[in-house]
C-alpha positions as CSV (number, residue, x, y, z in Angstrom):
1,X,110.1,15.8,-29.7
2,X,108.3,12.6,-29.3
3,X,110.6,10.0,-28.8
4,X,109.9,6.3,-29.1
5,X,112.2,3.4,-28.4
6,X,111.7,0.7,-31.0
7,X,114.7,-2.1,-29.5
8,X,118.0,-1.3,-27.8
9,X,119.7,-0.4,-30.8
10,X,117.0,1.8,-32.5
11,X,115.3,4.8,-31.8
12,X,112.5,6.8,-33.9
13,X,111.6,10.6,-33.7
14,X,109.4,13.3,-35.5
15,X,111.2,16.6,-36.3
16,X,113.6,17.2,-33.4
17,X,114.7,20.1,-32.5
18,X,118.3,21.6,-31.5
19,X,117.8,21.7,-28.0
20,X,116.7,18.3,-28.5
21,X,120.4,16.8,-29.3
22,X,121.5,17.6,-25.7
23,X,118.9,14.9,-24.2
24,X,119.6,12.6,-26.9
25,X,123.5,12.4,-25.8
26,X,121.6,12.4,-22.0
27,X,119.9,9.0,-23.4
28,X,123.2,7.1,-24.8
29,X,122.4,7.9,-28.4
30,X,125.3,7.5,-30.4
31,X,124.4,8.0,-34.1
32,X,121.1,10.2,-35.7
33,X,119.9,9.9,-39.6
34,X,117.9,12.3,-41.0
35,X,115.2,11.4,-43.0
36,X,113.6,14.2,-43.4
37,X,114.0,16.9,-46.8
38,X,115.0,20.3,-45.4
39,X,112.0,22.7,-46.2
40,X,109.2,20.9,-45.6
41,X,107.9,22.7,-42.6
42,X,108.5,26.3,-42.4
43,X,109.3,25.8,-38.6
44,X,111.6,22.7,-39.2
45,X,115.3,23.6,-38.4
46,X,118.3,22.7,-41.6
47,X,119.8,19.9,-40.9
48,X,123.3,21.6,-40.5
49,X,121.8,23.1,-37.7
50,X,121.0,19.6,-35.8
51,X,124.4,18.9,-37.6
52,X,126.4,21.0,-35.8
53,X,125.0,21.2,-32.4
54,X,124.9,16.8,-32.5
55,X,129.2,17.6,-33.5
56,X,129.2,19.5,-29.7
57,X,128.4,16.2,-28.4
58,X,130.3,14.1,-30.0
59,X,127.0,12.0,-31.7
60,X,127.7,11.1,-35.5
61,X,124.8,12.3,-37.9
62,X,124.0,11.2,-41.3
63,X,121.5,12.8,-43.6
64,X,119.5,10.6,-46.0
65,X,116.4,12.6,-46.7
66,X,113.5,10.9,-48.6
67,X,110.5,11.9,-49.8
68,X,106.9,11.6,-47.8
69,X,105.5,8.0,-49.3
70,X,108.7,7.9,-51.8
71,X,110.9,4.9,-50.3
72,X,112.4,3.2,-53.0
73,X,114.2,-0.5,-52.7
74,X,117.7,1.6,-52.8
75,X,117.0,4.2,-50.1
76,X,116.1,1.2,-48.0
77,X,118.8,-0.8,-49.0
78,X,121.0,2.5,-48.1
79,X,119.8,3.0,-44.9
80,X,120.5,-0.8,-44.3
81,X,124.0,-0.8,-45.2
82,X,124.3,3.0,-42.7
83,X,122.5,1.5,-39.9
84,X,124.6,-1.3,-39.6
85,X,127.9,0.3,-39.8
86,X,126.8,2.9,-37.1
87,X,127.6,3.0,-33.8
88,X,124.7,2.2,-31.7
89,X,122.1,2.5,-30.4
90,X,120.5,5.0,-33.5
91,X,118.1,7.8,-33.4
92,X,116.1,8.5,-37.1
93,X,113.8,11.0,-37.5
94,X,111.7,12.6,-39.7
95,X,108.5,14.8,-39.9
96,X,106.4,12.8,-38.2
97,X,109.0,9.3,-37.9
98,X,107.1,7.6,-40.3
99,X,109.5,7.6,-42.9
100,X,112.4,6.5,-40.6
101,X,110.5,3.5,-39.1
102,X,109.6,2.4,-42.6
103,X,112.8,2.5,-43.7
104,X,113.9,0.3,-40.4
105,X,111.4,-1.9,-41.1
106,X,112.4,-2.5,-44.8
107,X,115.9,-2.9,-44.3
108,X,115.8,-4.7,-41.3
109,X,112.7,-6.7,-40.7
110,X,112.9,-10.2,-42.1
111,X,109.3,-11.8,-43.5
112,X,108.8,-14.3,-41.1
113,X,109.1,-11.1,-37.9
114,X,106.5,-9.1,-40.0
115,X,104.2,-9.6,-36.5
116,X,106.4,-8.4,-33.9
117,X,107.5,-5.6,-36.2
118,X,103.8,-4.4,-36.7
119,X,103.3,-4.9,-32.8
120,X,106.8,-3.3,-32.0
121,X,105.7,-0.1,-34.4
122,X,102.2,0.3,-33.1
123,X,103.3,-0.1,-29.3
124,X,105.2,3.2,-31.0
125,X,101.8,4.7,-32.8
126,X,102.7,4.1,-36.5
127,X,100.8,1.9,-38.3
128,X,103.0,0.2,-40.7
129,X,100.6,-2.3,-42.2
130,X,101.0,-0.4,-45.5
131,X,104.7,-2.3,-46.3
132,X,103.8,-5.9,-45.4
133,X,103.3,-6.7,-49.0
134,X,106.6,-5.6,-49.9
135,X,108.5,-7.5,-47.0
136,X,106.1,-10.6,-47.6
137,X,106.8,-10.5,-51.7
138,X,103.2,-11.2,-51.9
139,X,99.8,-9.4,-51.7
140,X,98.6,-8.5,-48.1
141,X,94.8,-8.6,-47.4
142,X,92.9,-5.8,-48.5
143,X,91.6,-3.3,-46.5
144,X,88.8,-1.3,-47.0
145,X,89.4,2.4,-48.3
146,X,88.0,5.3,-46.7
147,X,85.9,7.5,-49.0
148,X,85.1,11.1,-48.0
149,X,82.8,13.4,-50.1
150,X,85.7,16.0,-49.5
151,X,89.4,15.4,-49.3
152,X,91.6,18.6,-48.5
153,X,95.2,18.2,-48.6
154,X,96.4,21.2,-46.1
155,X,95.4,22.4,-42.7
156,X,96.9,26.0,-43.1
157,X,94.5,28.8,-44.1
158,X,93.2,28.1,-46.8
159,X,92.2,24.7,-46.3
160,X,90.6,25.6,-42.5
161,X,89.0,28.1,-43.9
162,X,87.3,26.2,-47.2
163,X,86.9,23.5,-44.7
164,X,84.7,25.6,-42.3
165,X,82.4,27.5,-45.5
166,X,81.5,24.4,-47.0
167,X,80.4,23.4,-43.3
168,X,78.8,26.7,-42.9
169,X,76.5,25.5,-45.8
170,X,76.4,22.2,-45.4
171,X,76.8,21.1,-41.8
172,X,76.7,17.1,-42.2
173,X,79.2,17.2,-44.9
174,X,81.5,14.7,-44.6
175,X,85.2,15.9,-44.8
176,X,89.1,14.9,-44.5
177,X,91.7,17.6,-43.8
178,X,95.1,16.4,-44.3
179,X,98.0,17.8,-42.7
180,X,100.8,16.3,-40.6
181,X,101.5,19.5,-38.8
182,X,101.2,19.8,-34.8
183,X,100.9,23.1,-35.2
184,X,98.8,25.9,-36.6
185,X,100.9,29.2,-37.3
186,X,99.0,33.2,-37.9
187,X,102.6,33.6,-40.7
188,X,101.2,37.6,-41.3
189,X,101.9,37.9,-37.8
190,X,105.7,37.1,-38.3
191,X,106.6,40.5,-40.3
192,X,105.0,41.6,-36.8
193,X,107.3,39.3,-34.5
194,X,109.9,40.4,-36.5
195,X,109.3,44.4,-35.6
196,X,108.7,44.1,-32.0
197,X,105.0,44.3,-31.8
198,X,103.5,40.6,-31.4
199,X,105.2,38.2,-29.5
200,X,105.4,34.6,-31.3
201,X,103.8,32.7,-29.1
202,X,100.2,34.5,-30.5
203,X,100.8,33.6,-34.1
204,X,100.3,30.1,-33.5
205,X,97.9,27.6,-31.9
206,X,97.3,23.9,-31.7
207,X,96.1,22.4,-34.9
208,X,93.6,20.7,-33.5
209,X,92.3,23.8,-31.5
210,X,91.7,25.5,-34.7
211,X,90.2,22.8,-37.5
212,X,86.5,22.3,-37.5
213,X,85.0,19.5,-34.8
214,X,83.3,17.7,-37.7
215,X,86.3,17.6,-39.6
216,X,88.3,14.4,-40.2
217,X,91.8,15.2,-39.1
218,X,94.3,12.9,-40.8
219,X,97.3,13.7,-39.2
220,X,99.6,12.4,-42.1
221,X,101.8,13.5,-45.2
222,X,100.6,13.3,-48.8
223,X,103.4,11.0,-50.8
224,X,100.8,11.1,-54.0
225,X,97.7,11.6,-56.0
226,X,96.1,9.4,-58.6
227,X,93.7,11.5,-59.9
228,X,92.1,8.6,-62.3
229,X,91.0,6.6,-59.2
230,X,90.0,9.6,-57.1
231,X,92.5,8.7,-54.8
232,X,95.2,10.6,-52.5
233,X,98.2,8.1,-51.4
234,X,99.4,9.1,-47.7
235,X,102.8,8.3,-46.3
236,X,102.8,4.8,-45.7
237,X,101.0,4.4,-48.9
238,X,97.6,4.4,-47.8
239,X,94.8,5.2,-50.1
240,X,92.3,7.8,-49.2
241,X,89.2,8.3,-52.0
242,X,87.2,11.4,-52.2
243,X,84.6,12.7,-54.3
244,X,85.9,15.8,-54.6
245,X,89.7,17.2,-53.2
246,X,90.6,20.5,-52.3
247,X,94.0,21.3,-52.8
248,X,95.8,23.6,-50.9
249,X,99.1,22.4,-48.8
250,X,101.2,26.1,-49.2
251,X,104.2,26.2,-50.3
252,X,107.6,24.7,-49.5
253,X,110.6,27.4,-48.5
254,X,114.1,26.5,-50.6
255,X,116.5,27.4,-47.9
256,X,119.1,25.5,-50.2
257,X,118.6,27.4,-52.8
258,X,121.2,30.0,-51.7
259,X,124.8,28.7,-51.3
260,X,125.9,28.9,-47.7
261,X,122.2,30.2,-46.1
262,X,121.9,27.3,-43.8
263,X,125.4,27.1,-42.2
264,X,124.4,30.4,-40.9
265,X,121.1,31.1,-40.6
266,X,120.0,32.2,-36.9
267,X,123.7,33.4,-36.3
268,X,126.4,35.4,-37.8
269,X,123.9,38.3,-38.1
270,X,121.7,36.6,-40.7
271,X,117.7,36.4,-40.3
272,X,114.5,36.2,-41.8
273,X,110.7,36.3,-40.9
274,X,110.1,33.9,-43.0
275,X,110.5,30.9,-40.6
276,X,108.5,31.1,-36.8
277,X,111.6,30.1,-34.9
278,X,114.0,33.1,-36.3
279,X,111.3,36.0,-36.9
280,X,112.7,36.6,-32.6
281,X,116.1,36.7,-33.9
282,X,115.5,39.5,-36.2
283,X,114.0,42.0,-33.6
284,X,117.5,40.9,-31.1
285,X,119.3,42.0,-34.5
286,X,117.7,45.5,-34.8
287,X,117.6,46.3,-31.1
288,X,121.3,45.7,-31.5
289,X,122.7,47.0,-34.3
290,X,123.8,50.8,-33.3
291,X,125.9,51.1,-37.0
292,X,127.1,49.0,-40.1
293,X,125.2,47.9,-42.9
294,X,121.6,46.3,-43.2
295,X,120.7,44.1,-46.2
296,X,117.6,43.0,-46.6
297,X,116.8,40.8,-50.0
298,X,113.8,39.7,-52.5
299,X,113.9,36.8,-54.4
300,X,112.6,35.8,-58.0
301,X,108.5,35.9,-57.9
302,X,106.4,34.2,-56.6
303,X,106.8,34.3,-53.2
304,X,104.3,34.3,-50.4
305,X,103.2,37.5,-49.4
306,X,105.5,39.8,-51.7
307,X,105.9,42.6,-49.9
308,X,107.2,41.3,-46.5
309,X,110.8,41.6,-47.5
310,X,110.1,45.5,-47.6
311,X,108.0,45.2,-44.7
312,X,111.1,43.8,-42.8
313,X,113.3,46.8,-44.1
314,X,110.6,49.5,-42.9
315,X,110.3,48.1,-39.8
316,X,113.6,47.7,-38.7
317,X,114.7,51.4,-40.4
318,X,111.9,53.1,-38.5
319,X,113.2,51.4,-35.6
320,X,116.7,52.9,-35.9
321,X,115.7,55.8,-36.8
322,X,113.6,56.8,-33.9
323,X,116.8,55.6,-31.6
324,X,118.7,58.2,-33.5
325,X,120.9,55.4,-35.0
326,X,119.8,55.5,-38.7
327,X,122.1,58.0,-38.9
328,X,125.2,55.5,-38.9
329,X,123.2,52.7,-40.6
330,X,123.7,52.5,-44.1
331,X,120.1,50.2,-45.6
332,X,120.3,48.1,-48.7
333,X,117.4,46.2,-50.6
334,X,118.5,43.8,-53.4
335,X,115.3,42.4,-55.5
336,X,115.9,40.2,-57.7
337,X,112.5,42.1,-59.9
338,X,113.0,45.5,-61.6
339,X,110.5,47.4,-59.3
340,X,109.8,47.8,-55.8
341,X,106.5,47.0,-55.6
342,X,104.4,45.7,-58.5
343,X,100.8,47.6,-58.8
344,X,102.6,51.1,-59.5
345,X,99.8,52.9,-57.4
346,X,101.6,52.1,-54.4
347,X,105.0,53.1,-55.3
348,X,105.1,56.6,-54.9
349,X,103.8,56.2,-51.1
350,X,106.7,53.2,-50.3
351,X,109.7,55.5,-52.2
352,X,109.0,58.7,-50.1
353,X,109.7,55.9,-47.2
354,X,112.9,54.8,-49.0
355,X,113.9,58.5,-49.0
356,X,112.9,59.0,-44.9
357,X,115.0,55.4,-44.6
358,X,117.2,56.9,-47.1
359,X,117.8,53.0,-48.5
360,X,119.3,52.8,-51.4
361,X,117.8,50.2,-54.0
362,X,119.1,47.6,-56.1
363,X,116.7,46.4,-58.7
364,X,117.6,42.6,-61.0
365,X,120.0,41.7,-58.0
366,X,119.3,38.1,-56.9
367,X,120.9,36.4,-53.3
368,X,123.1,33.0,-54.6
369,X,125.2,33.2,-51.7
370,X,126.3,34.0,-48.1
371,X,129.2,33.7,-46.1
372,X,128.0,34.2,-42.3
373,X,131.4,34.0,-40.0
374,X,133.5,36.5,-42.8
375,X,129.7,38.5,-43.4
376,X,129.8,38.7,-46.9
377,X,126.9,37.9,-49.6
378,X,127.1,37.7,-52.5
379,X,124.6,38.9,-55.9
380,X,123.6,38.0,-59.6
381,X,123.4,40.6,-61.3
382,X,120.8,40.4,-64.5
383,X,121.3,43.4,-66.8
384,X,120.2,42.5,-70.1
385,X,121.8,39.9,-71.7
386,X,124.7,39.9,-69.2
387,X,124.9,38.5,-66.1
388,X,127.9,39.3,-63.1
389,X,128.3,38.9,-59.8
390,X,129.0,41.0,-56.8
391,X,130.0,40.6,-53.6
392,X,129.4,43.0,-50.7
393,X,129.7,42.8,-47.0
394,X,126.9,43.2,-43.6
395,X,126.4,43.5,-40.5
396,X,122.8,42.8,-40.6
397,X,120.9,40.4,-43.0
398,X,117.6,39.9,-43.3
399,X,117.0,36.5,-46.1
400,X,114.2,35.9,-48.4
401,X,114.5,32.5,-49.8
402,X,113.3,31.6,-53.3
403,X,110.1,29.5,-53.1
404,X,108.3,26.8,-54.6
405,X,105.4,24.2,-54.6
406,X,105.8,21.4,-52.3
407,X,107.7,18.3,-53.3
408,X,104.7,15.9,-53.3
409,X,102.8,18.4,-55.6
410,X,105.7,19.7,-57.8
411,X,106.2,15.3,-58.7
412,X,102.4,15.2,-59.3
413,X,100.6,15.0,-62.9
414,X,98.1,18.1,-61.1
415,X,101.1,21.0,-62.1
416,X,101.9,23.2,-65.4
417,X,105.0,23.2,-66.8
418,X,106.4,25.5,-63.5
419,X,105.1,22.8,-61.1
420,X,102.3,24.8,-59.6
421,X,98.9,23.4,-59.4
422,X,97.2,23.9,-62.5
423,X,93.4,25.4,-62.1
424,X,91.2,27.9,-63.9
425,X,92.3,31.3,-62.7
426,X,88.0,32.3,-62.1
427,X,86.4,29.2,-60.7
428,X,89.8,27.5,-59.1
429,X,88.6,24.2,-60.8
430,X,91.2,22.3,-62.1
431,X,92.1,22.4,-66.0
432,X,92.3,18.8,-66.1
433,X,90.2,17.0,-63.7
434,X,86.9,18.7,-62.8
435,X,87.0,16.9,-59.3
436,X,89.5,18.8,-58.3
437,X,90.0,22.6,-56.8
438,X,93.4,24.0,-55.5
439,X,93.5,28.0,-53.8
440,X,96.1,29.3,-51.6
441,X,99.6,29.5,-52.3
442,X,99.9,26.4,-54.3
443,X,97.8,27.1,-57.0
444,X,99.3,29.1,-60.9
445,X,96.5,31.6,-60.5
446,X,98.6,35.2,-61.2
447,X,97.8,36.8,-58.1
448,X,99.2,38.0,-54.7
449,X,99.5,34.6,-52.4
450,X,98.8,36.4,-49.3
451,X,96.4,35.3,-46.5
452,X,93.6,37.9,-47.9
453,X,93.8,36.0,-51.1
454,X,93.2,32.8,-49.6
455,X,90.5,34.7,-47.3
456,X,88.5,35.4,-50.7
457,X,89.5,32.2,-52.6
458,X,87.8,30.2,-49.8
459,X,83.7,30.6,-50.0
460,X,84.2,30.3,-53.5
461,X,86.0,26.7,-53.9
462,X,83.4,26.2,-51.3
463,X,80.6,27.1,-53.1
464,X,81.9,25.4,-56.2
465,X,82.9,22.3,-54.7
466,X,78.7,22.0,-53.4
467,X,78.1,22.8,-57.1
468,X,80.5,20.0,-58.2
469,X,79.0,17.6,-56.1
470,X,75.7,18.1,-57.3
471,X,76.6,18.4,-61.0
472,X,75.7,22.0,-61.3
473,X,76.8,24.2,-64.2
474,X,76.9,27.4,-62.5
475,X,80.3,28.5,-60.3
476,X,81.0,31.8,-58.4
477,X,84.1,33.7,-60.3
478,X,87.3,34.4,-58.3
479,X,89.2,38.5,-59.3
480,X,92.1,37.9,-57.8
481,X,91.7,39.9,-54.8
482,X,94.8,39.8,-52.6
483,X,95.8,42.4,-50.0
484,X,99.8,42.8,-48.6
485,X,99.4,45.4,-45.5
486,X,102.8,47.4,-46.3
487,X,103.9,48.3,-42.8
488,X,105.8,51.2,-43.6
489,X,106.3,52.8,-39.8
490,X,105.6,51.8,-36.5
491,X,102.1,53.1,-36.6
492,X,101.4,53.3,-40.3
493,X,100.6,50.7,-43.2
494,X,100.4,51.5,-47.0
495,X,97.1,49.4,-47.2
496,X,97.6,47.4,-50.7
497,X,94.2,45.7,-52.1
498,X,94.4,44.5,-55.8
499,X,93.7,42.1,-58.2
500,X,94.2,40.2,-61.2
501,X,96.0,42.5,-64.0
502,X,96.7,45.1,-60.8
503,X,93.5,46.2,-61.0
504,X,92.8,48.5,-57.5
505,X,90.3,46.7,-55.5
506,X,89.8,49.0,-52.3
507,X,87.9,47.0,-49.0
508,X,87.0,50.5,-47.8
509,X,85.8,54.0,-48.8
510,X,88.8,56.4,-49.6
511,X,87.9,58.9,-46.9
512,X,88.6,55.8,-44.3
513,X,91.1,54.5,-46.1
514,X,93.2,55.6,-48.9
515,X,95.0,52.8,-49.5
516,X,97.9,54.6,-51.4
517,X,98.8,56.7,-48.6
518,X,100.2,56.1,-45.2
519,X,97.9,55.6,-42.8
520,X,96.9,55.7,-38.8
521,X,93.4,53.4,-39.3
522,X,95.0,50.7,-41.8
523,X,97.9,50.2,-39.2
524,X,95.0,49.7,-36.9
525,X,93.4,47.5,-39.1
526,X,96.4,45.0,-39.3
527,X,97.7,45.0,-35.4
528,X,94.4,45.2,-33.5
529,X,91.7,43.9,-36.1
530,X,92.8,40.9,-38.4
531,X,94.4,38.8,-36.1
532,X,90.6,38.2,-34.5
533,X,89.6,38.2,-37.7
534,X,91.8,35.7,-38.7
535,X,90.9,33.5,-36.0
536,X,87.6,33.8,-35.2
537,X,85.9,34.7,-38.7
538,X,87.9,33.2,-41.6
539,X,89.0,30.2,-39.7
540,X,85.2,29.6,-38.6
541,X,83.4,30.0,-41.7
542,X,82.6,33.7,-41.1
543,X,82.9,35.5,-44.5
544,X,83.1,39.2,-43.6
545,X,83.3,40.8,-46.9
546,X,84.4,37.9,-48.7
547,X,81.0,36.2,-49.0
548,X,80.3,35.1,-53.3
549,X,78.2,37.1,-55.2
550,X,78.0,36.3,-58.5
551,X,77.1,32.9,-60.4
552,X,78.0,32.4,-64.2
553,X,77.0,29.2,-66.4
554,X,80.5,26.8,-67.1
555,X,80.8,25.0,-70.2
């Protein structure tokens, strides 16, 4: 927590943490706000979560959570009216605090204080400069707008890694990385964390230890694009032009999206891998449960990295069953699909696992809600035309939440009708503006969004964003190449490599790997080899089997 003291009654924050409330009641703070959307990060805590632990200590909270670069005159005029009926002195945070010393300064700063307010804020490290004009009523003098030949909004891996192959080609590019985050997380390792065998603290690493050193690191949120002007709009709303932008921010997790999941998340027996900070808490949970019933769930596609919500249930079964507890474990997955896995090559390999587990499965059955303290959740039920509900209880239950493209991007005139970022499924250029590329989880392209697929997605936006720039005609292709490491046992992975249509696309002779079977060397593969790989190659321009092959003319 970075904590900054603005005046005696106002304090301002980036993302604080639970443990952070206790030192906030050691520091007199009487009231927090919330400013920040739940979901943005995947490491950010609900706000019911600050909620309750700020109730222990008697501080009020209020939660009035605005969008990155979205301040309107009414959320300002909101926070006003809250601020001064609270008891002081205040606390407001956000991702960054950016958003909740903006909305201080627009409710409270009067024109003619517009110095000491940009001197107060600075002293602080935000540059506010951006909202003179609207607390002056009248243009501020303009500042010049930095241009960069590449913009990429996103410092996770797909944008590291497309930023380090286009510097691999063309070392005195000039580039901009956008991403507010601290904080650089390995999420394959998580499935991992989750089973015992990495520790957390080796799936992540300093941003700024892992982005390129001739990299422009803009250490801000995206409120906007205006594509017309070339332009990306950061919080604040400052202008950033480009020549070309790489789009590629991941995706945002919907915690809200099921009733009740985030009274109760990290307690009560409910889990998921899904976020860094509770990935610990589901290892606890299987080390303890000796009998009772396990759920693990699968929401409605896409998701990041589909099969981890299996992973999770192999993992944890494998677990029991070699401490001879399985046997008093009853194992349910609910998928909200029809199948368990969707390239059928790989099924008959994951059910004979189902059978060892002896799971039973529960296909068009969709998480809407969860009761943690009375442990009872509760499924849709899609067959046919009708829909029911039913209600079940657990001892143990591992959450998928439904997913979907970041705020920012979803309000953006870059999406299709589903709000994913619209591009050419071969070349990852953008149907619309021809400036523009987008890879990773973000983008509509119909494939896996797994780290592999971002792994082969990257020298090719690379390699077309040179030919962009220099007003080629010929692109390299993208065939949807994604791989999801099905880690079946402790020991063994069902290796799954495929792409677009579910076409088999196999890294590795069968007599190494057959990656329909179980086996020894793929397990290998994902515990002792990709993590360097990971690291060291794709996040340094190193493009081990990935490299582009294949030109073809564009219209």
């Amino acid at each position: 927590m970075k904590l900054k003291q603005i005046n005696a009654e106002f304090w301002v924050a980036d993302q604080i943490s639970i443990q952070d409330v206790a030192e906030l009641a050691e520091k007199g703070i009487k009231t927090i706000f919330c400013n920040r959307p739940d979901g943005e990060g995947s490491d950010q805590p609900n706000f019911i979560e600050i909620q309750k632990m700020a109730e222990q200590y008697g501080i009020a909270i209020q939660y009035q959570p605005v969008l990155s670069g979205k301040i309107t005159d009414t959320q300002a005029q909101e926070f006003a009216a809250n601020y001064r009926a609270a008891e002081k002195p205040v606390l407001a945070y956000c991702r960054s605090g950016t958003r909740s010393i903006s909305l201080w300064a627009l409710s409270e700063v009067q024109p003619q204080s517009y110095e000491e307010m940009l001197a107060r804020s600075s002293a602080a490290g935000y540059d506010l400069r951006a909202i003179v004009p609207r607390l002056m009523k009248k243009n501020f003098p303009s500042q010049e707008i930095a241009c960069y030949s590449v913009v990429i909004v996103g410092a996770g891996a797909a944008g590291i890694s497309v930023a380090a192959s286009l510097l691999s080609r063309q070392p005195n590019l000039d580039i901009a990385i956008i991403d507010p985050a601290d904080v650089h997380y390995y999420q394959p390792g998580w499935t991992m964390v989750g089973g015992g065998i990495f520790s957390p603290q080796t799936t992540a690493r300093p941003m700024q230890s892992v982005l390129p050193k001739q990299v422009k690191w803009i250490q801000a949120a995206v409120a906007a694009f205006d594509p017309e002007q070339r332009q990306v709009i950061l919080e604040g709303c400052m202008p950033l032009s480009y020549r070309t932008l790489v789009v590629c921010p991941g995706l945002k997790l919907n915690w809200h999206g099921i009733d009740g999941l985030v009274e109760t998340l990290g307690q009560n027996g409910v889990t998921s891998n899904y976020r860094y900070d509770l990935a610990p808490y589901t290892w606890q949970l299987v080390q303890n449960l000796k009998k009772g019933k396990a759920i693990f769930t699968q929401p409605p596609m896409p998701i990041k990295c589909a099969g981890a919500p299996q992973k999770a249930m192999y993992l944890s079964a494998d677990y029991w069953l070699k401490q001879g507890v399985l046997k008093d474990i009853s194992i349910d997955f609910y998928n909200t699909g029809a199948v368990l896995f969707g390239v059928k090559e790989y099924v008959p390999a994951l059910m004979e696992y189902v059978k060892r587990y002896q799971a039973n499965l529960h296909f068009n059955h969709q998480l809407v809600k969860v009761d943690g303290p009375n442990k009872k959740a509760w499924f849709k039920v899609t067959d046919g035309d009708q829909i029911s509900t039913v209600e079940t209880d657990f001892d143990f239950l591992h959450v998928v939440p439904p997913q979907q493209a970041p705020d920012f991007i979803r309000a953006s005139t870059l999406t299709d009708e589903a709000g994913w970022v619209s591009v050419n499924p071969a070349t990852l250029q953008h149907t619309r503006y021809p400036d523009i590329f987008a890879l990773g989880d973000v983008s509509n392209t119909p494939n896996a969004k797994t780290a592999a697929a971002a792994r082969a997605q990257a020298p090719i936006v690379a390699e077309n964003v040179l030919a962009q720039l220099q007003g080629g005609q010929k692109f390299f292709e993208y065939n949807g190449y994604g791989s999801c490491p099905l880690t079946v046992e402790r020991g063994k992975i069902v290796l799954a490599e495929f792409g677009y249509g579910g076409k088999l696309l196999p890294s590795f002779p069968k007599w190494f790997i057959d990656g329909t079977q179980p086996s020894r060397m793929a397990w290998l593969l994902k515990e002792q080899i990709l993590p360097p790989i990971y690291w060291q190659g794709m996040l340094k321009g190193r493009e081990w089997m990935v490299k582009p092959k294949k030109q073809v003319e564009t219209v």
